[in-house]
C-alpha positions as MATLAB code, in Angstrom:
seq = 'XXXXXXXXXXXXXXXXXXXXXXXXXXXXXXXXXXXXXXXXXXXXXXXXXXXXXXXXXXXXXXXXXXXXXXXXXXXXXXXXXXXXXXXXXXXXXXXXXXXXXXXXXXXXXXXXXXXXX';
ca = [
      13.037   -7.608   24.105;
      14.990   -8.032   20.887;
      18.227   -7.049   20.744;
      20.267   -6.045   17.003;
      23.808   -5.746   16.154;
      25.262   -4.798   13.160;
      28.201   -5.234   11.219;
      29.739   -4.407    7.616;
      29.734   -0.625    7.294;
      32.553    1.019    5.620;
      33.896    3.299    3.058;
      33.609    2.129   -0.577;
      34.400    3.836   -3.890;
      31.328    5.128   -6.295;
      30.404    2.076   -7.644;
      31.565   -0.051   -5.225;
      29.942   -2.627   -3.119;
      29.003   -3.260    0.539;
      27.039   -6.087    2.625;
      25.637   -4.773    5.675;
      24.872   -7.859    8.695;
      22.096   -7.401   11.255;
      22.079  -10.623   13.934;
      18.963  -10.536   16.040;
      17.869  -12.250   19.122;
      15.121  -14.220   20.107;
      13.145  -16.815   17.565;
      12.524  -15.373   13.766;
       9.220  -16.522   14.549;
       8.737  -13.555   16.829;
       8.881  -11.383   13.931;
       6.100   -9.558   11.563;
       9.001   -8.057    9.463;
      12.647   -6.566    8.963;
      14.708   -4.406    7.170;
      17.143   -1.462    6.769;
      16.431    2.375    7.385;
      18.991    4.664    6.473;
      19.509    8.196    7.516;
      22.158   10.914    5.964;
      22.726   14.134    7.669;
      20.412   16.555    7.870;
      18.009   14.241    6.569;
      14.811   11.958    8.364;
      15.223    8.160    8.360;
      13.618    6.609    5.668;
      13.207    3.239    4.932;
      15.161    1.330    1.968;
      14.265   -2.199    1.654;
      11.924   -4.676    4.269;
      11.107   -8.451    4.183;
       8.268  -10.216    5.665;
       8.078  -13.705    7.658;
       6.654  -14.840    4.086;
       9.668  -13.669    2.661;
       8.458  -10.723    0.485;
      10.387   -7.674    0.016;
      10.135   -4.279   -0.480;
      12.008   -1.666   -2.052;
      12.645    2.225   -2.071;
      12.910    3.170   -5.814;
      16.252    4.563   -5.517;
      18.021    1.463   -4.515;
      15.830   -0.820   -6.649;
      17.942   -2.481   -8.784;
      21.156   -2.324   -6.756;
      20.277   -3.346   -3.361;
      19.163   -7.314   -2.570;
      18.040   -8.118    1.284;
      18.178  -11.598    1.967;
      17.793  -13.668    5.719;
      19.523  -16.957    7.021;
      17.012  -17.693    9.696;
      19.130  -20.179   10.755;
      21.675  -17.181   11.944;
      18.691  -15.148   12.931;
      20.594  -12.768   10.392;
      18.978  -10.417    7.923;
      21.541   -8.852    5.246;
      21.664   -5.698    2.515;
      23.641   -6.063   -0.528;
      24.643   -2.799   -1.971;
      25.923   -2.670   -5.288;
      26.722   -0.049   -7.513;
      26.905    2.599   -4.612;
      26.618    6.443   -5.404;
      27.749    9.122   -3.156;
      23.853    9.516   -2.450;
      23.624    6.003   -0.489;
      25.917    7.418    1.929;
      24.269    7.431    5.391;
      23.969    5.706    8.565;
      21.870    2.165    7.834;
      20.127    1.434   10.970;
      18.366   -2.571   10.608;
      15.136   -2.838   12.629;
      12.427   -5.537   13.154;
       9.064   -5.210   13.935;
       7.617   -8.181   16.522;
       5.200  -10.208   15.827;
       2.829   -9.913   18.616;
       3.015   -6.464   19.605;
       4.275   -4.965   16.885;
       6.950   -3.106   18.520;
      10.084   -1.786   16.548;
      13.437   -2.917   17.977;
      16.646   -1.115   16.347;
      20.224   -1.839   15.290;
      23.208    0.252   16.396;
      23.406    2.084   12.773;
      26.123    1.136   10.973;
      28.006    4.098    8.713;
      28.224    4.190    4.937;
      30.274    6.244    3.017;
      30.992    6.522   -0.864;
      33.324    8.593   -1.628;
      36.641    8.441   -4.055;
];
């Protein structure tokens, strides 16, 4: 069982900037891959940027550019920059990882973004 909590949510101008924290249990190891989903109202989940134990990333085109995730294994902590937010980044951002062995998903608390002026 891996357990997620996040951190670093907020309310942020257009433009602004926010770094979102995910700290995971268990050994980094354990893991085929993370990343950040986000979800607005009304709206499915939908995934927005992913690394793999190698370390490669992957991005949705509309945050290309302007969001960076990065890991400190040594934390077991996976991060999402967010720069130059728009009012259409606003949404919950849930962090997940995917094990290793079974492939399981294991999910954050969601942590609430909001751009607005």
């Amino acid at each position: 069982q891996v357990q997620l909590v996040e951190s670093g949510g907020g309310l942020v101008q257009p433009g602004g900037s926010l770094r979102l924290s995910c700290v995971f249990s268990g050994s980094i190891f354990c893991i085929y891959n993370m990343g950040w989903y986000r979800q607005a109202p009304g709206k499915q989940r939908d995934l927005v940027a992913s690394m793999a134990l190698g370390g490669s990333t992957n991005y949705t085109d509309a945050v290309k550019g302007r969001f960076t995730i990065s890991r400190d294994n040594a934390k077991n902590t996976v991060y999402l920059q967010m720069n130059s937010l728009n009012p259409e980044d606003a949404a919950v951002y849930y962090c997940y990882v995917k094990a290793r062995w079974t492939r399981a998903d294991y999910w954050g608390q969601g942590s609430q973004v909001t751009v607005s002026s």
